[in-house]
HTML snippet that shows the backbone in 3Dmol.js (N, CA, C, O; Angstrom):
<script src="https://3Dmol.org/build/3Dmol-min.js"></script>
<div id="view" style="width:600px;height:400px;position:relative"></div>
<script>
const pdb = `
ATOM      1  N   UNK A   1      -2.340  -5.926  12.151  1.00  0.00           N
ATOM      2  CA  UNK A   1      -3.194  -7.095  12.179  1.00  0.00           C
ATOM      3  C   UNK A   1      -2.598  -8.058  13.191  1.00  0.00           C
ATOM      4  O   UNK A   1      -1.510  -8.606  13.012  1.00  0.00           O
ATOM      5  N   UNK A   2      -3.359  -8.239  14.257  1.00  0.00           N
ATOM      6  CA  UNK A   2      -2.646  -9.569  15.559  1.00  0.00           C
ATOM      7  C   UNK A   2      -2.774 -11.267  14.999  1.00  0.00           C
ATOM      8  O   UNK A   2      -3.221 -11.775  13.971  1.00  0.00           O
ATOM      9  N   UNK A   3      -2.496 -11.504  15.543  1.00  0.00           N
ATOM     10  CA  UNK A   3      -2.616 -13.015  15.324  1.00  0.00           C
ATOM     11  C   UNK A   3      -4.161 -13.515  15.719  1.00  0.00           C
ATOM     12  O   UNK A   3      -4.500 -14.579  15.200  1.00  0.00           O
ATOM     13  N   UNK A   4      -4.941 -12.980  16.417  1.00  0.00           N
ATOM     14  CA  UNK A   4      -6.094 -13.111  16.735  1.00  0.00           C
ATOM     15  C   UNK A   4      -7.088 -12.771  15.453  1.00  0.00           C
ATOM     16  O   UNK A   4      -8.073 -13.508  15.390  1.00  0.00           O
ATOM     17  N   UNK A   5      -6.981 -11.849  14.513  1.00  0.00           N
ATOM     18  CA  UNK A   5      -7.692 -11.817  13.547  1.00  0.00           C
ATOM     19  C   UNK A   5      -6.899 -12.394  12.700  1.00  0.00           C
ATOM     20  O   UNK A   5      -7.700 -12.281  11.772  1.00  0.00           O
ATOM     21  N   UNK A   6      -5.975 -12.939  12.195  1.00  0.00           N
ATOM     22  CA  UNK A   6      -5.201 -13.954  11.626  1.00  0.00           C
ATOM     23  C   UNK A   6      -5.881 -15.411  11.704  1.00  0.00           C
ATOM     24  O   UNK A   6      -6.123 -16.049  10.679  1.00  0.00           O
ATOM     25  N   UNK A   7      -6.142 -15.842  12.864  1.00  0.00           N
ATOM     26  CA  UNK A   7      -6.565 -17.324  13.399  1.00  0.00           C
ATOM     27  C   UNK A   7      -7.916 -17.199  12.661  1.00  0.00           C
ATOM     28  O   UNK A   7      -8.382 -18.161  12.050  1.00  0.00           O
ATOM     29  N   UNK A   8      -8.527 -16.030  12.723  1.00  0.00           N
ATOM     30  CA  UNK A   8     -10.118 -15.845  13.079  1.00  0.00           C
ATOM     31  C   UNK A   8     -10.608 -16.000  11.161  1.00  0.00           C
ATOM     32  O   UNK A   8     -11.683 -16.382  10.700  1.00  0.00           O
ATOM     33  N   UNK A   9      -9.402 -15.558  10.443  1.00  0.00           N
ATOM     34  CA  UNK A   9      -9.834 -15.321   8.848  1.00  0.00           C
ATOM     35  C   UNK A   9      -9.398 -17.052   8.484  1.00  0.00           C
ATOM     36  O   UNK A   9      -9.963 -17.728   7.625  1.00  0.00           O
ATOM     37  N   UNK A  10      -8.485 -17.433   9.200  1.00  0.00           N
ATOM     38  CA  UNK A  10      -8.495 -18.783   8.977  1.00  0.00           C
ATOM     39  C   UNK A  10      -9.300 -19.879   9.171  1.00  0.00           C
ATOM     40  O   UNK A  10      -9.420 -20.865   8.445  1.00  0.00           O
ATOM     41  N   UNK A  11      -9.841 -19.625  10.212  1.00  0.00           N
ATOM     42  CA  UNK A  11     -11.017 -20.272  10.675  1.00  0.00           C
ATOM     43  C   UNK A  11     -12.506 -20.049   9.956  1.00  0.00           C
ATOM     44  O   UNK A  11     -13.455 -20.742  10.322  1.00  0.00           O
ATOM     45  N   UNK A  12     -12.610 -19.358   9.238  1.00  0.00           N
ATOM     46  CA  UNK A  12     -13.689 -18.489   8.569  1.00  0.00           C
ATOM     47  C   UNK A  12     -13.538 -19.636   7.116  1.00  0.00           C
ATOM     48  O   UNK A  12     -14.404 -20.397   6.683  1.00  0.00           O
ATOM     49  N   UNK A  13     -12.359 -19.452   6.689  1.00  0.00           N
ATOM     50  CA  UNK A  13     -11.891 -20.075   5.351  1.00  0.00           C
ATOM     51  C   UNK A  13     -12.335 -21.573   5.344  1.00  0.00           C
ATOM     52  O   UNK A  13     -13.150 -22.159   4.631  1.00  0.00           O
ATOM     53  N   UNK A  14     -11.478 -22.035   6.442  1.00  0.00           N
ATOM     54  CA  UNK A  14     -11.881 -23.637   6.913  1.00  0.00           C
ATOM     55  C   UNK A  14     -13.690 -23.846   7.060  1.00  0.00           C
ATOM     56  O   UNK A  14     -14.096 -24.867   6.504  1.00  0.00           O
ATOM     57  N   UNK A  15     -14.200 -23.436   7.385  1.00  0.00           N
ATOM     58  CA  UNK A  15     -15.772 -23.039   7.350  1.00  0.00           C
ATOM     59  C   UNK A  15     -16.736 -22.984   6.385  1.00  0.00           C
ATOM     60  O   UNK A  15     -17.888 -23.381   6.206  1.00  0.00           O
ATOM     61  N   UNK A  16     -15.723 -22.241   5.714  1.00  0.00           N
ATOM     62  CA  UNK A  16     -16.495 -21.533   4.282  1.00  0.00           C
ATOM     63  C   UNK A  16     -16.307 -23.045   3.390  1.00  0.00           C
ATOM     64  O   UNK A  16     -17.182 -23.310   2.565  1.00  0.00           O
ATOM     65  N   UNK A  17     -15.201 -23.967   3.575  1.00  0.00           N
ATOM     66  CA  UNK A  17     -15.073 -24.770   2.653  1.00  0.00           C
ATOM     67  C   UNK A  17     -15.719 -26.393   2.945  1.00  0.00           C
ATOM     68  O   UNK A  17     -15.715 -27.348   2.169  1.00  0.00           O
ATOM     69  N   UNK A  18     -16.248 -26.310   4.317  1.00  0.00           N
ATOM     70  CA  UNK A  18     -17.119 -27.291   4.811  1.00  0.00           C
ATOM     71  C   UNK A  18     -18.459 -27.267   4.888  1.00  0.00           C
ATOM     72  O   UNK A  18     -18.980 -27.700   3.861  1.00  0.00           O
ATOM     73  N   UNK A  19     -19.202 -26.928   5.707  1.00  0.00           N
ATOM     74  CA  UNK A  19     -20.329 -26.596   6.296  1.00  0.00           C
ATOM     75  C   UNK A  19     -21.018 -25.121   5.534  1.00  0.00           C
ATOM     76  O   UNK A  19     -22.219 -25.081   5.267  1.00  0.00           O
ATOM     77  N   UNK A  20     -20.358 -24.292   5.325  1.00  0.00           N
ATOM     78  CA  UNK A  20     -20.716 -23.325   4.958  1.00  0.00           C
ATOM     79  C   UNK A  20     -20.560 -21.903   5.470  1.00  0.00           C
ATOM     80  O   UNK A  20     -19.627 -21.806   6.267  1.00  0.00           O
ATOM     81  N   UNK A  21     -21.236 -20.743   5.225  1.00  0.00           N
ATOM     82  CA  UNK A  21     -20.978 -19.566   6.437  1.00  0.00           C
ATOM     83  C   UNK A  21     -22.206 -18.538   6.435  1.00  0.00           C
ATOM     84  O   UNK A  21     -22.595 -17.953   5.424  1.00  0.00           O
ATOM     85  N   UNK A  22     -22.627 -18.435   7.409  1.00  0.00           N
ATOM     86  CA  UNK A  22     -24.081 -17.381   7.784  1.00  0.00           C
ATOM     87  C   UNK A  22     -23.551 -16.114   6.671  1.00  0.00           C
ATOM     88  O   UNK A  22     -22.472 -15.867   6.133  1.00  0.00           O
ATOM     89  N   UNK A  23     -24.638 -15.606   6.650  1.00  0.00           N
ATOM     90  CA  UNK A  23     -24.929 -14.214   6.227  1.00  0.00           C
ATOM     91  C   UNK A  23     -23.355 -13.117   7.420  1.00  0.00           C
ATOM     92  O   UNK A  23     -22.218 -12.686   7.227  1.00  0.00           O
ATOM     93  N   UNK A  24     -24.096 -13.158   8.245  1.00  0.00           N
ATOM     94  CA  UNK A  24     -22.819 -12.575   9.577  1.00  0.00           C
ATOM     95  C   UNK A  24     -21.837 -12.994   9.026  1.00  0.00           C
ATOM     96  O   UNK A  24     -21.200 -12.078   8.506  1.00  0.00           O
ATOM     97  N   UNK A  25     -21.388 -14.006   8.885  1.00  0.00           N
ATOM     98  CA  UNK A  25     -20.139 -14.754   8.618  1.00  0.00           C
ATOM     99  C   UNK A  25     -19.164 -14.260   7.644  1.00  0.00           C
ATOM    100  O   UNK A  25     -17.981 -13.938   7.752  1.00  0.00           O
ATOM    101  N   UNK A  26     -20.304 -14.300   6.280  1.00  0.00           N
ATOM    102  CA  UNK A  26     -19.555 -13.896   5.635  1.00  0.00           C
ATOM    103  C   UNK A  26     -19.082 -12.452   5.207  1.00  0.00           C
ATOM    104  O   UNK A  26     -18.320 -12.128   4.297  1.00  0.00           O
ATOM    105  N   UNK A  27     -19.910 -11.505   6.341  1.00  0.00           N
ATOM    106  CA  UNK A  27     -19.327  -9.901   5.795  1.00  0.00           C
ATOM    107  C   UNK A  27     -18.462  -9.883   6.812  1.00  0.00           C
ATOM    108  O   UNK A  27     -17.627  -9.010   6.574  1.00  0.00           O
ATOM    109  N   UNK A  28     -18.222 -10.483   7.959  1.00  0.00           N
ATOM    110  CA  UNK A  28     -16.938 -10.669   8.636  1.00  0.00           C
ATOM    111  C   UNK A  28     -15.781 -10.967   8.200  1.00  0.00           C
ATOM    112  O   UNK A  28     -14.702 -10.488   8.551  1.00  0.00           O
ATOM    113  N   UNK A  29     -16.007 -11.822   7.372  1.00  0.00           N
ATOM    114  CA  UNK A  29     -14.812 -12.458   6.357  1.00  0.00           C
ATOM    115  C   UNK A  29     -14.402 -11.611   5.555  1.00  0.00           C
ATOM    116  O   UNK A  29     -13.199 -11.361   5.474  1.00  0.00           O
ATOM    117  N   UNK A  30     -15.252 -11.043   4.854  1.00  0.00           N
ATOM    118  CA  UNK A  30     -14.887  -9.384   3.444  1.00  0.00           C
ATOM    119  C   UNK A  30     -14.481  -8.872   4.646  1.00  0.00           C
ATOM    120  O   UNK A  30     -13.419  -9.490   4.567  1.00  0.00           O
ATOM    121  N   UNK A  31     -14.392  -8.378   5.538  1.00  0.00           N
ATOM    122  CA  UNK A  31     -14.145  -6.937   6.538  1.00  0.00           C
ATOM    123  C   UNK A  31     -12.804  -7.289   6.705  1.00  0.00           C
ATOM    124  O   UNK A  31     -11.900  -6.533   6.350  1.00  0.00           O
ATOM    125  N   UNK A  32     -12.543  -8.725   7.382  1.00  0.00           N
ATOM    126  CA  UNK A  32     -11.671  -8.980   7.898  1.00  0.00           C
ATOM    127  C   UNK A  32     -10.666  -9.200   6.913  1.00  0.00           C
ATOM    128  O   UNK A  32      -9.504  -8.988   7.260  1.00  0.00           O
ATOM    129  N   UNK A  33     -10.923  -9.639   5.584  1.00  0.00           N
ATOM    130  CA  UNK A  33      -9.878  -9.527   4.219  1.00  0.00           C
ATOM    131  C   UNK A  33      -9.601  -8.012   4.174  1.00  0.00           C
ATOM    132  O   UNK A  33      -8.624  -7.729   4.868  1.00  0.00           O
ATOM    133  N   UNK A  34     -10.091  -7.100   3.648  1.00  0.00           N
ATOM    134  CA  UNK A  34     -10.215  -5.940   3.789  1.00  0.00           C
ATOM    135  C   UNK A  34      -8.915  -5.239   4.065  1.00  0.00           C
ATOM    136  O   UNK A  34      -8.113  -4.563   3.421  1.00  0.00           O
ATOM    137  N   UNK A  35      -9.051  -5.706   5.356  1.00  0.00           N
ATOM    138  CA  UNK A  35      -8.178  -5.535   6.824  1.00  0.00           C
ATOM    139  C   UNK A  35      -7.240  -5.958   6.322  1.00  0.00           C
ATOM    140  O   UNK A  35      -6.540  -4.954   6.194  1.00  0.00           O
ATOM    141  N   UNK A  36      -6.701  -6.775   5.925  1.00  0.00           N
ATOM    142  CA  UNK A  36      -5.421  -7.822   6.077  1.00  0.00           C
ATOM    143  C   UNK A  36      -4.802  -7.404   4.569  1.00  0.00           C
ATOM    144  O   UNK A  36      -3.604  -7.406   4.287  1.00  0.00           O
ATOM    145  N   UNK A  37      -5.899  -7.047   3.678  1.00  0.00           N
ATOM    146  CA  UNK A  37      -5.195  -6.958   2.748  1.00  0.00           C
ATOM    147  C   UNK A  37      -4.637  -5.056   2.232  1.00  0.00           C
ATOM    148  O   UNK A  37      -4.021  -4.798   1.197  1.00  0.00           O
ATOM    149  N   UNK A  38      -4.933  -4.358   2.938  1.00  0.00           N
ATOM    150  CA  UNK A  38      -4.900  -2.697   4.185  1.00  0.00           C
ATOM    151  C   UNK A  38      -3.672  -2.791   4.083  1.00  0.00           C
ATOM    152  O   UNK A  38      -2.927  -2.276   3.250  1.00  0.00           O
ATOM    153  N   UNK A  39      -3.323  -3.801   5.383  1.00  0.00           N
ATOM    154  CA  UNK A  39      -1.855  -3.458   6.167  1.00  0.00           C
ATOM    155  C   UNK A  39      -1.004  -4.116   5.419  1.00  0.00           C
ATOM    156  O   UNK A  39       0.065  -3.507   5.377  1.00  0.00           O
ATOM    157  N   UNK A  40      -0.993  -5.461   4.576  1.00  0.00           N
ATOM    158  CA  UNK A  40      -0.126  -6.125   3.430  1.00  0.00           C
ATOM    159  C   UNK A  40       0.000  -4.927   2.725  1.00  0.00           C
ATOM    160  O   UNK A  40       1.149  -4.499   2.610  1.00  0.00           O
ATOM    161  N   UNK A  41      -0.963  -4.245   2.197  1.00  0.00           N
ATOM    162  CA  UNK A  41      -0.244  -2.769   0.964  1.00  0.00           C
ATOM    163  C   UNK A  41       0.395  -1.727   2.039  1.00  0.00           C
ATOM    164  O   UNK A  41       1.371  -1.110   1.611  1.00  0.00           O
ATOM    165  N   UNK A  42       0.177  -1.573   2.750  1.00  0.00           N
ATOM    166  CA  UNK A  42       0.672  -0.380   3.668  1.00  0.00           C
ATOM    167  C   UNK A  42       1.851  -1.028   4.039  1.00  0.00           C
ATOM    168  O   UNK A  42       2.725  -0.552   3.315  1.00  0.00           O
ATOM    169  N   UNK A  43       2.422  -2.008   4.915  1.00  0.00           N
ATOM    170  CA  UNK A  43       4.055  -3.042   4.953  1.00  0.00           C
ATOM    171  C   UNK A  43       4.714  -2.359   3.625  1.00  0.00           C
ATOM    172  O   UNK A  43       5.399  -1.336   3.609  1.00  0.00           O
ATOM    173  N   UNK A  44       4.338  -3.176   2.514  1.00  0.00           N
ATOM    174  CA  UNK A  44       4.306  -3.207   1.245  1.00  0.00           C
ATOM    175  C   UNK A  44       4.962  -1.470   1.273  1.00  0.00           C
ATOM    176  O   UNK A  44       6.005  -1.007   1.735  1.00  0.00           O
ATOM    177  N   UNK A  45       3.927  -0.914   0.630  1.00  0.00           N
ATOM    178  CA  UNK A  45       4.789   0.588   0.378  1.00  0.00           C
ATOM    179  C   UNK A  45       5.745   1.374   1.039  1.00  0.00           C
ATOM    180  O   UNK A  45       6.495   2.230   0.568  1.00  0.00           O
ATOM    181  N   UNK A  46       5.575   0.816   2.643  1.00  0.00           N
ATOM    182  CA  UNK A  46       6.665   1.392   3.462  1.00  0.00           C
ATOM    183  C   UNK A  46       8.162   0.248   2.838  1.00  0.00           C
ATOM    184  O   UNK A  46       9.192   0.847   2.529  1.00  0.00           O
ATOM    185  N   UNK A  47       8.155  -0.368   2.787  1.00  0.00           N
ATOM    186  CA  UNK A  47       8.728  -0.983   2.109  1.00  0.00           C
ATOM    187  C   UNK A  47       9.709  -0.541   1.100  1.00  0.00           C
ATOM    188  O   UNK A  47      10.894  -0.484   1.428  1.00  0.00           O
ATOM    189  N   UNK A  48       9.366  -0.245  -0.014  1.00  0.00           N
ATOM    190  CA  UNK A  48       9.564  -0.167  -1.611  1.00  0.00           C
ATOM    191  C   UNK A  48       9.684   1.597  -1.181  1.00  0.00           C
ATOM    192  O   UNK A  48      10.383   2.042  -2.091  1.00  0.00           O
ATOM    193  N   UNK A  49       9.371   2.649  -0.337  1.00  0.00           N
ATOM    194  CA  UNK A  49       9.347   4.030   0.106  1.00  0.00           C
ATOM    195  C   UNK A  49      11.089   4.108   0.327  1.00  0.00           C
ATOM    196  O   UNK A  49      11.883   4.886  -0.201  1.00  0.00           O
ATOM    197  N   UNK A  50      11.319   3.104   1.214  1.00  0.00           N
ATOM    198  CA  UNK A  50      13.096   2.620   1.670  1.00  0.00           C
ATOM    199  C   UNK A  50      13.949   2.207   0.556  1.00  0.00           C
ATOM    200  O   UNK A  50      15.083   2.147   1.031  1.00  0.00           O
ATOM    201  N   UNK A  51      13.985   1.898  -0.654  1.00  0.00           N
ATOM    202  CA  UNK A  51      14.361   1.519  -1.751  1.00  0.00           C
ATOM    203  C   UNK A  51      15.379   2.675  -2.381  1.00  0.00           C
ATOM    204  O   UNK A  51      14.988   3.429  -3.272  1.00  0.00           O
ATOM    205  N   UNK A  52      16.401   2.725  -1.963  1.00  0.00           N
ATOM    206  CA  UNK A  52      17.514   4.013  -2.832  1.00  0.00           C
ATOM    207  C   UNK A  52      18.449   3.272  -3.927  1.00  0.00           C
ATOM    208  O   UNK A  52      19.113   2.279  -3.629  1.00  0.00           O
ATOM    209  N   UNK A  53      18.441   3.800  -5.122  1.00  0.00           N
ATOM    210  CA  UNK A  53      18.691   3.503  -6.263  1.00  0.00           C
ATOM    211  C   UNK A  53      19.966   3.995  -6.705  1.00  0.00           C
ATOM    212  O   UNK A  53      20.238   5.165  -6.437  1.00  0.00           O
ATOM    213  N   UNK A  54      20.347   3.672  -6.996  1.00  0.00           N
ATOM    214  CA  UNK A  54      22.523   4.190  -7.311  1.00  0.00           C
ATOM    215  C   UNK A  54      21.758   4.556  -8.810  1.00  0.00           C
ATOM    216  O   UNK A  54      21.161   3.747  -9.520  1.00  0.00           O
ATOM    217  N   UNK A  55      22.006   6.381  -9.135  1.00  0.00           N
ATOM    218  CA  UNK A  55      22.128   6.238 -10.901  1.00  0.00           C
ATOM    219  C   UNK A  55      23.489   6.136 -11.558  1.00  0.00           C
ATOM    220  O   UNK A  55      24.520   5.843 -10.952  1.00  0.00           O
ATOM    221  N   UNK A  56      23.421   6.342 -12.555  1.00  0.00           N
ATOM    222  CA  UNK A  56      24.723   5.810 -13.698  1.00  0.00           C
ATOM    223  C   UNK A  56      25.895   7.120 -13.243  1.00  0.00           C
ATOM    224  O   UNK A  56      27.087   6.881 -13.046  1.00  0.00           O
ATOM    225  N   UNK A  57      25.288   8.482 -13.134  1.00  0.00           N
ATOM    226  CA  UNK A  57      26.500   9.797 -12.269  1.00  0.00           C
ATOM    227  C   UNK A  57      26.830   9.464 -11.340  1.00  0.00           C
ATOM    228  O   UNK A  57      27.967   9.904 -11.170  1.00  0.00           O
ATOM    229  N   UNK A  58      26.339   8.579 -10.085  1.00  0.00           N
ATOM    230  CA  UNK A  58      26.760   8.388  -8.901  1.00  0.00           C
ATOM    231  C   UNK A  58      26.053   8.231  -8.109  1.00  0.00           C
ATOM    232  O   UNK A  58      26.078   7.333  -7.268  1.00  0.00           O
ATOM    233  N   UNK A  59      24.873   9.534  -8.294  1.00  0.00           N
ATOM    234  CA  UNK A  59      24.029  10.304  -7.256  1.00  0.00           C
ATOM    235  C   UNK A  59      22.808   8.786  -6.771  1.00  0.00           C
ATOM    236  O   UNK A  59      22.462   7.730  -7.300  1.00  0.00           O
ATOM    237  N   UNK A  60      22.591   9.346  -5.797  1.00  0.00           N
ATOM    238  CA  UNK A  60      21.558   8.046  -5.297  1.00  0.00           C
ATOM    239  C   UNK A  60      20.199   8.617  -5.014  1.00  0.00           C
ATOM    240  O   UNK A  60      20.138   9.472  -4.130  1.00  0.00           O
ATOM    241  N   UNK A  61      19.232   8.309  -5.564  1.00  0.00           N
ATOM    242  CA  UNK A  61      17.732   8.396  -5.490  1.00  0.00           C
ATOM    243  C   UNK A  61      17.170   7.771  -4.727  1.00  0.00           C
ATOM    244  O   UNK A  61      17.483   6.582  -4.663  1.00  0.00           O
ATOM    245  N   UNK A  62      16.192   8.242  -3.896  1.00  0.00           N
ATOM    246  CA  UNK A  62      14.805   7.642  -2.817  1.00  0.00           C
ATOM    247  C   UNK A  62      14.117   7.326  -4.037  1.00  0.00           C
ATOM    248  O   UNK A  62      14.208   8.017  -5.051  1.00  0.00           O
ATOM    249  N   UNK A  63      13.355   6.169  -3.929  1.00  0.00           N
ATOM    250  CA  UNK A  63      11.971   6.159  -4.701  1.00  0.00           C
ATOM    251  C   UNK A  63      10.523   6.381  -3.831  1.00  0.00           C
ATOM    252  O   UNK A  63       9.370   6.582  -4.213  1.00  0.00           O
ATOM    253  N   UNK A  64      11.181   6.238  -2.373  1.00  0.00           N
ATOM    254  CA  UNK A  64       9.752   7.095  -1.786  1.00  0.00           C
ATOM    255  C   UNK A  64       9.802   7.944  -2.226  1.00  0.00           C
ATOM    256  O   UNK A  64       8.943   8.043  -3.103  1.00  0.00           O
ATOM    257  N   UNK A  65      10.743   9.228  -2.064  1.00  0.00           N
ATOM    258  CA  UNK A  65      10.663  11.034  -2.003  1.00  0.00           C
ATOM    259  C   UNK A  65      10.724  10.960  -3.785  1.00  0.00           C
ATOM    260  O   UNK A  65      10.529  12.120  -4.151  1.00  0.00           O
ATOM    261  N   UNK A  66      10.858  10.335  -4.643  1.00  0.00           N
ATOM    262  CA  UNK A  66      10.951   9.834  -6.477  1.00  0.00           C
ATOM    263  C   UNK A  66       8.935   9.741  -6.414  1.00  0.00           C
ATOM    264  O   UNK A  66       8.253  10.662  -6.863  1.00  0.00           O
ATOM    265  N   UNK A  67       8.564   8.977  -6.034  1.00  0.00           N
ATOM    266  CA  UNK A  67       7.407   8.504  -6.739  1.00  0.00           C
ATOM    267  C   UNK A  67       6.286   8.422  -5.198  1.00  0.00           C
ATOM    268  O   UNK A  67       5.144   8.717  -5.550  1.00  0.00           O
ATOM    269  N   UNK A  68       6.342   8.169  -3.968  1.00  0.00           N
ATOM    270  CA  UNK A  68       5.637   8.406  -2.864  1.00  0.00           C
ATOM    271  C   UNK A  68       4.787   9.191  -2.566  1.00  0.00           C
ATOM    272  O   UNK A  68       3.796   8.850  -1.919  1.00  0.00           O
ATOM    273  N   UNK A  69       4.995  10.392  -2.969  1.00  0.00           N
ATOM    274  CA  UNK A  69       4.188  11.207  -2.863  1.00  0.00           C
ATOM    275  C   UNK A  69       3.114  11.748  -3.812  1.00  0.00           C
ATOM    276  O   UNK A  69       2.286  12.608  -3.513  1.00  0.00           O
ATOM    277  N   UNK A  70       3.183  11.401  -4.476  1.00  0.00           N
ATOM    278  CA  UNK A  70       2.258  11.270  -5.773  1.00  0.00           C
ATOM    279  C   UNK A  70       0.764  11.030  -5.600  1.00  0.00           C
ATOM    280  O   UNK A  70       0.290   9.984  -5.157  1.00  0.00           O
ATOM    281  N   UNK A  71       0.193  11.899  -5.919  1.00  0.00           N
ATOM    282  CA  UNK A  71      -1.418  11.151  -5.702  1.00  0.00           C
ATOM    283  C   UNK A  71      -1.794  10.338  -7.337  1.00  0.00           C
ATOM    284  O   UNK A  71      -1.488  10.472  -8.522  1.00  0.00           O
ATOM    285  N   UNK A  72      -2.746   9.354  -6.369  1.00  0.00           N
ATOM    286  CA  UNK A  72      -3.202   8.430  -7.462  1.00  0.00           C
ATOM    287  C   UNK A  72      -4.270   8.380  -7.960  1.00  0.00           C
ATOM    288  O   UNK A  72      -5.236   8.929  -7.431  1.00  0.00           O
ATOM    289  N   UNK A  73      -4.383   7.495  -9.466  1.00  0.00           N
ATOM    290  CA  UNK A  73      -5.765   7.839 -10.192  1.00  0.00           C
ATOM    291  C   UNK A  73      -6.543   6.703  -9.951  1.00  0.00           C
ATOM    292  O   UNK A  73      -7.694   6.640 -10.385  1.00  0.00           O
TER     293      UNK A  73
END
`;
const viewer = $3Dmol.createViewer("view");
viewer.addModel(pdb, "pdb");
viewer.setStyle({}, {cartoon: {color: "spectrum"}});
viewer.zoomTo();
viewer.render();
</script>
């Protein structure tokens, strides 16, 4: 996500809370949340994927290669 659709969901918000927002407007706004809120979970899991855990024997666990690969319900 650039800073250009960053400015653009901000500007949408500021809008939405004045004047109002077209029909256009506002499925731009869902799309563009969408979007933003995409790559926040995707950061996010790459994230918490990097997370190695010391157990109580010694041995050290990934919780990506632990729980990452997992499909979900």
């Amino acid at each position: 996500m650039n800073s250009l659709k960053l400015d653009r969901i901000n500007e949408l918000a500021r809008k939405a809370k004045g004047p109002g927002l077209t029909e256009a407007e506002k499925k731009e706004q869902a799309l563009l949340r969408r979007e933003y809120i995409a790559t926040i979970r995707m950061n996010l899991r790459t994230q918490l994927d990097q997370i190695d855990i010391q157990e109580k024997d010694g041995s050290i666990t990934n919780l990506g290669e632990k729980y990452g690969n997992k499909t979900r319900h």
